[in-house]
Structures are given as structure tokens and as C-alpha cells.
C-alpha positions as CSV (number, residue, x, y, z in Angstrom):
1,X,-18.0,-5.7,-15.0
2,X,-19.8,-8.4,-13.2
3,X,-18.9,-10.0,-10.1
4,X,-17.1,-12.8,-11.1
5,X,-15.3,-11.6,-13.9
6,X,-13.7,-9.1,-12.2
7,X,-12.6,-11.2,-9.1
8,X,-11.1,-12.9,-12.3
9,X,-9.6,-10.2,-13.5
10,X,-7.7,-9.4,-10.2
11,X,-6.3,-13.4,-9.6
12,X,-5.4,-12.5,-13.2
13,X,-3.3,-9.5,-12.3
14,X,-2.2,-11.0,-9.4
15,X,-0.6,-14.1,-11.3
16,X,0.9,-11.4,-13.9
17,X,3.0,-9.7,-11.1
18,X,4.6,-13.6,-9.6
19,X,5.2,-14.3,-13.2
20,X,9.0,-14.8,-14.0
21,X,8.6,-11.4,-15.6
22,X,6.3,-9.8,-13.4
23,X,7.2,-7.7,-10.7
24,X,10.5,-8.5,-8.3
25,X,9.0,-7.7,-4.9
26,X,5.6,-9.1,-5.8
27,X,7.9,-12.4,-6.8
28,X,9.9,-12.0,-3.6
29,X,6.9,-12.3,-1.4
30,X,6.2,-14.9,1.4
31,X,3.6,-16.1,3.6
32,X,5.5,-14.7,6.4
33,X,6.2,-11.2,4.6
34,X,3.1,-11.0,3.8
35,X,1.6,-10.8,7.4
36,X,2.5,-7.3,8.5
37,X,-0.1,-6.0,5.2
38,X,-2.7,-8.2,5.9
39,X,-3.0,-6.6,9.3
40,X,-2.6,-3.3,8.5
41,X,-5.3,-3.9,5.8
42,X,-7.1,-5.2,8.3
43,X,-6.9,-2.0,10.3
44,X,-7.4,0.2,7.4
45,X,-10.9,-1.4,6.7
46,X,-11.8,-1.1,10.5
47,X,-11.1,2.6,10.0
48,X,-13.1,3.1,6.6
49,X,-15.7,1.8,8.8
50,X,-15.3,3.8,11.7
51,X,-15.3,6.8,9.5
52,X,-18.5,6.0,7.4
53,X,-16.6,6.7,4.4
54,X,-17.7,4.4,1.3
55,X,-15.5,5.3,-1.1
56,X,-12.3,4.3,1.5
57,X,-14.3,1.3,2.9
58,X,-14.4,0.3,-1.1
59,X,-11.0,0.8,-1.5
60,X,-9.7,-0.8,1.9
61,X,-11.5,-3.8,1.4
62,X,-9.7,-4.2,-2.0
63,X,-6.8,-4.0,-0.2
64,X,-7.5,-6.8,2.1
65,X,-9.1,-8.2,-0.7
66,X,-5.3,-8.7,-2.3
67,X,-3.9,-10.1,0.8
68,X,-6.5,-13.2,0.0
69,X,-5.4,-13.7,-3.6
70,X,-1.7,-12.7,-3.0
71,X,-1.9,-15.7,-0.1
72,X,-3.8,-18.1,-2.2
73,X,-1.7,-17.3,-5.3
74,X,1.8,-18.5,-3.2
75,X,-0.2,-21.5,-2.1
76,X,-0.9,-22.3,-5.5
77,X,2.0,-21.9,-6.7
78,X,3.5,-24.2,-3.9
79,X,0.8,-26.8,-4.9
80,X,-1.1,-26.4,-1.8
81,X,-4.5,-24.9,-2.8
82,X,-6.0,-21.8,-4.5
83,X,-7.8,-19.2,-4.2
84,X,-11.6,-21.8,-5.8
85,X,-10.4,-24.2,-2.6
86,X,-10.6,-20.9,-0.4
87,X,-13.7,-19.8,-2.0
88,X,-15.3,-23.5,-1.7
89,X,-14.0,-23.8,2.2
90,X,-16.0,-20.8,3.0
91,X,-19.0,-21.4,1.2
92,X,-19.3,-24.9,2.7
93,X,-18.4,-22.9,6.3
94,X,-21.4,-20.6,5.6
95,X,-24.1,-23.5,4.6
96,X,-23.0,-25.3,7.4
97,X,-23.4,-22.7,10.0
98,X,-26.7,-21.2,8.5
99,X,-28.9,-24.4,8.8
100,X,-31.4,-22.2,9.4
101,X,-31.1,-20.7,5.9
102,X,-30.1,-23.7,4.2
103,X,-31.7,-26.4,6.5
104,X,-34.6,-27.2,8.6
105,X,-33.8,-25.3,11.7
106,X,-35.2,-22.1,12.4
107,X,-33.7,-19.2,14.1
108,X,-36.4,-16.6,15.3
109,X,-34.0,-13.6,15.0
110,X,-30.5,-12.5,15.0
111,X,-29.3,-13.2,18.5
112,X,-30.3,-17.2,17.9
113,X,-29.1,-17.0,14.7
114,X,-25.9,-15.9,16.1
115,X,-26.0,-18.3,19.3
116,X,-26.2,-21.2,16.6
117,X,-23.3,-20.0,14.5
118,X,-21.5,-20.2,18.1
119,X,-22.8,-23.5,19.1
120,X,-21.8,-24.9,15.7
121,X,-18.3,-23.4,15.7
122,X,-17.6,-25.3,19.1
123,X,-19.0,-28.3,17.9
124,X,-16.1,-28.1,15.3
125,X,-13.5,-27.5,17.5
126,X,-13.4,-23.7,17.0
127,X,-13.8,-20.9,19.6
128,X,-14.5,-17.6,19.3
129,X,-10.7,-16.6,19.0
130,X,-9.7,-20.2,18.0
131,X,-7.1,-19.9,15.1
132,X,-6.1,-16.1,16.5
133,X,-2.2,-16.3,16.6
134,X,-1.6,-15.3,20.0
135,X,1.1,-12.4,18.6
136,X,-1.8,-10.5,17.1
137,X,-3.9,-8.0,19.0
């Protein structure tokens, strides 16, 4: 299955189980109840890593992977944006803060690279743990 039709594939699930006849608790789901999983997700990924283990790094990542779409899908359904505006936010995030991959500036390795990525971020607004909710570790 190729990339993008199986990230269709799993929005398409994902709309199945909020579907009037889909599943109760997926249907019963909030923003807000939704937080504890995407941080233990989160965690679980951390730990794949730690651990070196591809097959559970795979299969965390799908995981946190379902918090995205399960968040964008209630968004959507509230009329706020989907999962294409999330997609589009980042992508524009990522040519914006690579000019020099997808502009004229240059970065001569990774550390510059990364001190641009920085400088741009505060030039938004945005620190390094702008954004963190200040409940979450």
C-alpha cells in the first residue's frame, strides 16, 4: 500500500468508528479525554526508541499516529479544520524553517541548520517550549 493511501485508509477507519454507528467510546471522545493517550503515546514511542526496537517503534508511532487523526477528525466534525489543514500547517512550518533547503540560505551543517530553525521559531513568536501546557512534564 503506498503512502498516501494508507494514511487514507486510517482517516477512513477513523471516521467509521465516530460514525452514528460506529463505535460508542470512539463517539464519546473529546479533545480533553483524549489528552491522557496522546501522552502516554507519546511515552510509548520514547521507549520504542530507547529500546532500539523497530517493530514497537512502528507500532508506537501508529499509535501516536491515531491521536493526530482521532484529534483532527473531532475538529472536523466541529467544523474547525481537518486532518489536509494539519498536514498543510506543517508542511508550510517545514519550508519555512528550512530556507536553506527550500531557499537561498545556506546552512554549512547541522548545528546552523538547527540555530536557524531556532532563530526562525523566535522570530514567530515561538520558543523552544512555547505552546508546552505547563501541566505536562
Amino acid at each position: 500500500m503506498k503512502t498516501g493511501e494508507a494514511f487514507e485508509a486510517l482517516v477512513d477507519v477513523m471516521r467509521r468508528l465516530r460514525a452514528p454507528d460506529g463505535c460508542p467510546w470512539d463517539r464519546a471522545q473529546t479533545p480533553a479525554t483524549l489528552k491522557t493517550y496522546l501522552v502516554e503515546e507519546a511515552y510509548e514511542v520514547l521507549e520504542a526508541i530507547d529500546e532500539s526496537d523497530p517493530d514497537k517503534l512502528k507500532e508506537e508511532l501508529g499509535d501516536l499516529l491515531l491521536q493526530v487523526i482521532f484529534l483532527s477528525e473531532i475538529a472536523e466534525e466541529e467544523g474547525r479544520f481537518d486532518v489536509a489543514d494539519v498536514c498543510a500547517a506543517v508542511t508550510g512550518k517545514l519550508y519555512r524553517r528550512h530556507p536553506h533547503v527550500f531557499g537561498d540560505a545556506k546552512a554549512a551543517d547541522a548545528t546552523e541548520a538547527y540555530g536557524r530553525w531556532q532563530a526562525l521559531k523566535r522570530k514567530e513568536g515561538k520558543g523552544t517550549l512555547a505552546g508546552v501546557p505547563p501541566n505536562l512534564p
